[in-house]
C-alpha positions in Angstrom: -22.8 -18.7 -1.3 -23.4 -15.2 0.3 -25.5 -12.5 -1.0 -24.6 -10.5 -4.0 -25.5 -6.9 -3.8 -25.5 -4.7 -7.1 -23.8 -1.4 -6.8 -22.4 1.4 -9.4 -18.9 2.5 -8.9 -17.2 5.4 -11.3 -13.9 4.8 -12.8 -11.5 6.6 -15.1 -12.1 5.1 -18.8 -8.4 4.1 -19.0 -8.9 2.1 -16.1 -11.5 0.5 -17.0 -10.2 -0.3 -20.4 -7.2 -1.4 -18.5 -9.3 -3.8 -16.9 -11.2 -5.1 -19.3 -8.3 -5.9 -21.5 -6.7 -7.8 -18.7 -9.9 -9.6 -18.2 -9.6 -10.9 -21.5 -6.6 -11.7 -21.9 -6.8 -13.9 -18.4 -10.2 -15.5 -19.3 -12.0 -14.2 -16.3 -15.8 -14.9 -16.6 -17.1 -10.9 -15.6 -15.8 -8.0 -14.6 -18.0 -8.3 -11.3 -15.6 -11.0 -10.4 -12.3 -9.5 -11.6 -13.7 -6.0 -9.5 -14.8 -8.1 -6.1 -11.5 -9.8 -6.2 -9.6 -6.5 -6.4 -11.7 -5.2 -3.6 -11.3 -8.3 -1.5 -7.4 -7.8 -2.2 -7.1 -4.7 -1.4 -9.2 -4.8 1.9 -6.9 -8.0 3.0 -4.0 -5.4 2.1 -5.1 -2.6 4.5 -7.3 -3.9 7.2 -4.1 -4.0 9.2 -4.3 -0.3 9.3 -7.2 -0.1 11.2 -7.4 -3.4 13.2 -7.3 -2.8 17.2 -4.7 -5.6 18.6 -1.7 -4.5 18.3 0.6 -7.9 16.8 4.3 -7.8 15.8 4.5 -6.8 12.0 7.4 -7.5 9.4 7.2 -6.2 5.9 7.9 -3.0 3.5 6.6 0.2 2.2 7.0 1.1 -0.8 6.6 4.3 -2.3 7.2 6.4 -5.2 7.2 10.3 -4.8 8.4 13.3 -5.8 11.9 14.2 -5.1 11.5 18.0 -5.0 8.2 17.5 -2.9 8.5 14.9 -0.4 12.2 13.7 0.2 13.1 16.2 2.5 9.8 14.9 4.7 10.4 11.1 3.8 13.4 11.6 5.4 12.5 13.6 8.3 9.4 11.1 9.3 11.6 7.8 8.7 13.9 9.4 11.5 11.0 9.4 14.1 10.4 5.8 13.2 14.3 4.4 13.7 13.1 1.8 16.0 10.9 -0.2 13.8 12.7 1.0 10.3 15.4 -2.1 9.4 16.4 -0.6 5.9 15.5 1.3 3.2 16.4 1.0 0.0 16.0 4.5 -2.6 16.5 4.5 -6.2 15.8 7.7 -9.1 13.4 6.8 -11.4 13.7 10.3 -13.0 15.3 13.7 -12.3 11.8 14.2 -10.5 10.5 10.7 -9.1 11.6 8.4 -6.5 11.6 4.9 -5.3 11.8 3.9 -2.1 11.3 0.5 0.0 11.3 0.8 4.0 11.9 -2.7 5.4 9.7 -2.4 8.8 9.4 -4.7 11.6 7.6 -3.8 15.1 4.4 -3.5 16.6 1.7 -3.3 13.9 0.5 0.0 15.6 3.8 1.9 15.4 4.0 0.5 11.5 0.3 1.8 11.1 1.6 5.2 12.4 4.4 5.6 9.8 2.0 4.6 6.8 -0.7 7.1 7.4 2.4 9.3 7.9 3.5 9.1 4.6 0.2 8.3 3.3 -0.7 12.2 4.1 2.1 14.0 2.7 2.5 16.1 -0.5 4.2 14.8 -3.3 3.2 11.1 -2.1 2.1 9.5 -5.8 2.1 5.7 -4.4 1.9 3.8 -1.0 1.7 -0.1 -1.1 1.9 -1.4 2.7 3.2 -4.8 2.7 2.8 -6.3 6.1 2.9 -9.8 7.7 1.5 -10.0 11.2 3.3 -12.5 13.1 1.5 -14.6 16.0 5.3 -15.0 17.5 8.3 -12.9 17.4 10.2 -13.6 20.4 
């Protein structure tokens, strides 16, 4: 078994509420458990971003935004990505927000491009990176 380390972490009380409710309701032991497992998650979900080889990806991004903010630049930056973009698929979730899944396959370094793209624009209120390296893709 490896070391456990205590730490503190801050969280928004609804959050945590959120959590604990779901803790219960699953019959997980602690909420150090439930929190290590959401960290180990999310780092399995994003260490692509910053890993150096550069394998074939497939997968999606999904994101919801706001239309008046960032669909004019979702738009713009998915054009500079045409050769690893497949589809996309965009739906209104409101008069204001958007959904919108980008079906991506390519190298992992020009998918990690178009993420942090996105990732930095104004009006961005979700990114989930979905990616699947591939040890073959010929």
């Amino acid at each position: 078994m490896s070391e456990v380390v205590r730490t503190g972490i801050s969280l928004p009380r609804r959050v945590l509420e959120e959590l604990d409710r779901l803790i219960k309701e699953l019959g997980i032991n602690s909420r150090s458990k439930a929190i290590s497992e959401a960290i180990s998650l999310y780092i399995g979900e994003r260490m692509w971003l910053v890993k150096e080889e550069d394998t074939w990806v497939v997968g999606s991004l999904t994101m919801v935004y706001r239309h008046d903010e960032a669909s004019d630049r979702v738009s713009h930056v998915q054009h500079h990505f045409t050769d690893i973009i497949r589809s996309t698929s965009h739906i209104h979730l409101s008069e204001d927000m958007c959904l919108e899944v980008v079906i991506i396959t390519g190298p992992m370094s020009k998918a990690r491009e178009l993420v942090k793209e996105i990732q930095r624009m104004r009006g961005i209120e979700v990114v989930k990176p979905f990616m699947i390296p591939l040890r073959d893709h010929g």
